[in-house]
C-alpha positions as CSV (number, residue, x, y, z in Angstrom):
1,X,-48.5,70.2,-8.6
2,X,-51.0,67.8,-7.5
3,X,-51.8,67.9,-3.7
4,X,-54.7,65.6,-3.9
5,X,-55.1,62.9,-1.2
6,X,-57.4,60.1,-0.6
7,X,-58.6,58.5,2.2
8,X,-57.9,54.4,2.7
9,X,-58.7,52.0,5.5
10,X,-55.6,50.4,6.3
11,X,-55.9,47.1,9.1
12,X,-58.9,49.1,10.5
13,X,-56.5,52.8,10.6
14,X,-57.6,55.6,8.5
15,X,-55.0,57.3,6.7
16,X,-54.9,59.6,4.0
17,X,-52.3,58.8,1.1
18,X,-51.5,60.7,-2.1
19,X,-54.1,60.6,-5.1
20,X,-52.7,57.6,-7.8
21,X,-50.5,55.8,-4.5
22,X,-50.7,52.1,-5.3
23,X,-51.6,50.4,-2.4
24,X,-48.4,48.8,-1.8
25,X,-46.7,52.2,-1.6
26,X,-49.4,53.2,0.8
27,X,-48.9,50.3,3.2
28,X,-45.0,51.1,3.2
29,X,-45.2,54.9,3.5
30,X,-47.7,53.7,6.5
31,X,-44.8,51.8,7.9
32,X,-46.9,48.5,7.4
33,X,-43.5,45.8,7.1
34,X,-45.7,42.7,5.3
35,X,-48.7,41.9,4.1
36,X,-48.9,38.3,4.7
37,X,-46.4,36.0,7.0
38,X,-44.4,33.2,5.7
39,X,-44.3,30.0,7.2
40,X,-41.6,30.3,9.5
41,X,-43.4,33.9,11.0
42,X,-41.5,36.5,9.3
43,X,-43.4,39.3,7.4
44,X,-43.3,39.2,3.4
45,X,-43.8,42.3,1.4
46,X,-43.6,43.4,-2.3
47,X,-40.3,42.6,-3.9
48,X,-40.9,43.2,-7.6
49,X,-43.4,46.6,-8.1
50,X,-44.7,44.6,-11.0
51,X,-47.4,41.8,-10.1
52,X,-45.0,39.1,-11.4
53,X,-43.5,38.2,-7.2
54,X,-47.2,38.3,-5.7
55,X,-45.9,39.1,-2.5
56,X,-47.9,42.2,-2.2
57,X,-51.3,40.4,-1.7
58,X,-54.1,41.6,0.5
59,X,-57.8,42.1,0.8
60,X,-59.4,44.7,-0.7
61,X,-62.9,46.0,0.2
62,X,-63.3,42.0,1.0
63,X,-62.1,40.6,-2.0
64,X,-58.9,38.2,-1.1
65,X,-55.4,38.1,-3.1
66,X,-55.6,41.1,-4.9
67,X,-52.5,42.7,-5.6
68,X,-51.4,45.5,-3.5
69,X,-49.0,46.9,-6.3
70,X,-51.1,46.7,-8.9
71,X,-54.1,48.7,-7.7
72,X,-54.3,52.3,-6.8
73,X,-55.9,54.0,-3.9
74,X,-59.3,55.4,-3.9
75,X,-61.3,56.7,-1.3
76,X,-62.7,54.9,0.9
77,X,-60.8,51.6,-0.1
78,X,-60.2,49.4,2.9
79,X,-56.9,46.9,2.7
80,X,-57.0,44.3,5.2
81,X,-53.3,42.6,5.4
82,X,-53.1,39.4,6.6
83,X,-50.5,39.0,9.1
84,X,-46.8,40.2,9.3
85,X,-48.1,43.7,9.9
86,X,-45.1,44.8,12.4
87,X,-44.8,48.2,13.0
């Protein structure tokens, strides 16, 4: 069994996530609700897992719209959402 973890930046938090977590999983085991807000104010999050719904974008390390399912967590990676980030 694996017990590696890595440290991410998550909205300016530290926390330390499982080695190969994408970082859509991280931001939900975080208890991070969306990613981005819709236009009517409510939080949108990852539907599909796959790419395909592009709900899951954030920044990464400064680079906007990448998608949070599709990349994995490294240390020192820092994932700005941007908005709908209830707790």
């Amino acid at each position: 069994m694996n017990d590696a973890r890595v440290q991410v930046t998550i909205d300016g938090r530290v926390v330390a996530v499982p080695a190969g977590t994408s970082v859509a999983a991280a931001l939900a085991i975080e208890g991070v609700r969306g990613t981005r807000t819709s236009v009517s104010g409510q939080p949108r999050a990852a539907v599909c897992g796959m790419g395909v719904c592009q709900e899951c974008r954030v920044t990464i390390d400064g680079r906007a719209h990448v998608l949070g399912c599709q990349t994995l967590c490294r240390d020192g990676l820092v994932v700005e959402t941007t908005g709908g980030v209830a707790r």
